[in-house]
C-alpha positions as CSV (number, residue, x, y, z in Angstrom):
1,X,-7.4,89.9,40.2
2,X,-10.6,90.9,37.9
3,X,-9.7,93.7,36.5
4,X,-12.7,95.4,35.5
5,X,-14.0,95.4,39.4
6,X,-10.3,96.5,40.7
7,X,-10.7,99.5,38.6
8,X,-14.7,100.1,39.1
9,X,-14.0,100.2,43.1
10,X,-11.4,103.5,42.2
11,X,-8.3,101.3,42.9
12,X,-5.5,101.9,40.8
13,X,-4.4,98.8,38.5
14,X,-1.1,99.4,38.4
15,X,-0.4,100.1,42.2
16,X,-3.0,96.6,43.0
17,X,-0.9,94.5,40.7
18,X,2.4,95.6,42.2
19,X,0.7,95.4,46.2
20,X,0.0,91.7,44.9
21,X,3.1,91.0,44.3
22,X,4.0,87.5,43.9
23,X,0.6,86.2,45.5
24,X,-1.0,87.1,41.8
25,X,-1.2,83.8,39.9
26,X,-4.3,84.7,38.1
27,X,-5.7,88.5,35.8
28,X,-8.7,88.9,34.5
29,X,-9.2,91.4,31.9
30,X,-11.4,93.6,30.2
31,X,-11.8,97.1,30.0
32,X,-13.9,99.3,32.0
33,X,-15.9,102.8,31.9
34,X,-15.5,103.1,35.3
35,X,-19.3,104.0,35.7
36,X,-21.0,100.9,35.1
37,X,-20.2,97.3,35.5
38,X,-19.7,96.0,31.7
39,X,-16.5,93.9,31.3
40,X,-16.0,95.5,27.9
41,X,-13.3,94.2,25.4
42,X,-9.4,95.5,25.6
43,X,-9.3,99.4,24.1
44,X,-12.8,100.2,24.6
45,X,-13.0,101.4,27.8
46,X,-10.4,104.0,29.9
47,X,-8.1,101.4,31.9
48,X,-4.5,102.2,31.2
49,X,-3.4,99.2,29.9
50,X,0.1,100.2,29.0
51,X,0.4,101.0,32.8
52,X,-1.0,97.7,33.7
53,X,1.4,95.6,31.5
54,X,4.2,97.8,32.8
55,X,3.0,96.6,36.4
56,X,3.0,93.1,35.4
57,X,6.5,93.2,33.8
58,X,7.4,95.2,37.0
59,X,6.3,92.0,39.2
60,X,7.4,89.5,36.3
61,X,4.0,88.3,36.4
62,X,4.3,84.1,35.4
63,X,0.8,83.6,35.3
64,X,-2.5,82.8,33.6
65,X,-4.3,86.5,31.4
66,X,-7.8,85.3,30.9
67,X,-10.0,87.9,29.1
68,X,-13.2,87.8,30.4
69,X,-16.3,89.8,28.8
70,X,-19.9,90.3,29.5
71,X,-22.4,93.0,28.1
72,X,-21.5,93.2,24.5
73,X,-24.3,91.8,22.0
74,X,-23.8,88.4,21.4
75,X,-23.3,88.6,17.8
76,X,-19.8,91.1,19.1
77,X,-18.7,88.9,21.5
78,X,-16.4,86.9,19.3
79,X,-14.7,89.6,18.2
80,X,-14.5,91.4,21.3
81,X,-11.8,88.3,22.5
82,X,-10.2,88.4,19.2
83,X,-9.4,92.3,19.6
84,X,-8.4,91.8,23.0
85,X,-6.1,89.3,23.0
86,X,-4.5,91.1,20.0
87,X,-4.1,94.1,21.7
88,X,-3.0,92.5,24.6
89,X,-0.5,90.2,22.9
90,X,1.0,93.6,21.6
91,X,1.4,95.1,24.9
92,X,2.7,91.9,25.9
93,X,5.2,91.6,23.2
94,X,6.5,95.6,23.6
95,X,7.5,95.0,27.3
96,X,11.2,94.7,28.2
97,X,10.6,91.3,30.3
98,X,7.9,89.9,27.1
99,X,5.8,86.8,28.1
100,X,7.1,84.2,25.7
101,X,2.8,83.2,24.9
């Protein structure tokens, strides 16, 4: 599930992850505006990602997170994984069922 493109098509996250179920083996994340298709890094855009953590612990989600960007300026592109897979791993880490990695 992508995301960015879930939440660009008005689908709610949340409610997609949980409709998924146990057929979701693979996320793709980055954050979104909503207006434009930019896979922008975790916290810069306006997807609830405490919601969508939630919905993964909900569906004790045992699969692969791979954060996927494009349209940031090269030269911010390294740090746009590094900030998202921090602020993922601390979303991770406050959920009651916490991914071990």
């Amino acid at each position: 599930l992508d995301i960015m493109h879930t939440y660009f098509h008005r689908e709610d996250v949340p409610t997609a992850i949980k409709k998924l179920g146990s057929l979701l083996i693979d996320l793709q994340v980055s954050d979104a505006d909503g207006q434009t298709i930019r896979h922008l890094p975790v916290g810069e855009g306006e997807i609830d990602f405490p919601a969508v953590i939630r919905a993964l612990d909900d569906i004790s989600f045992p699969g692969m997170v791979t954060v996927e960007l494009m349209g940031a300026e090269a030269d911010k592109v390294d740090k746009g994984y590094l900030d998202s897979r921090l602020a993922l791993e601390k979303l991770f880490s406050e959920a009651p069922n916490s991914r071990p990695d």
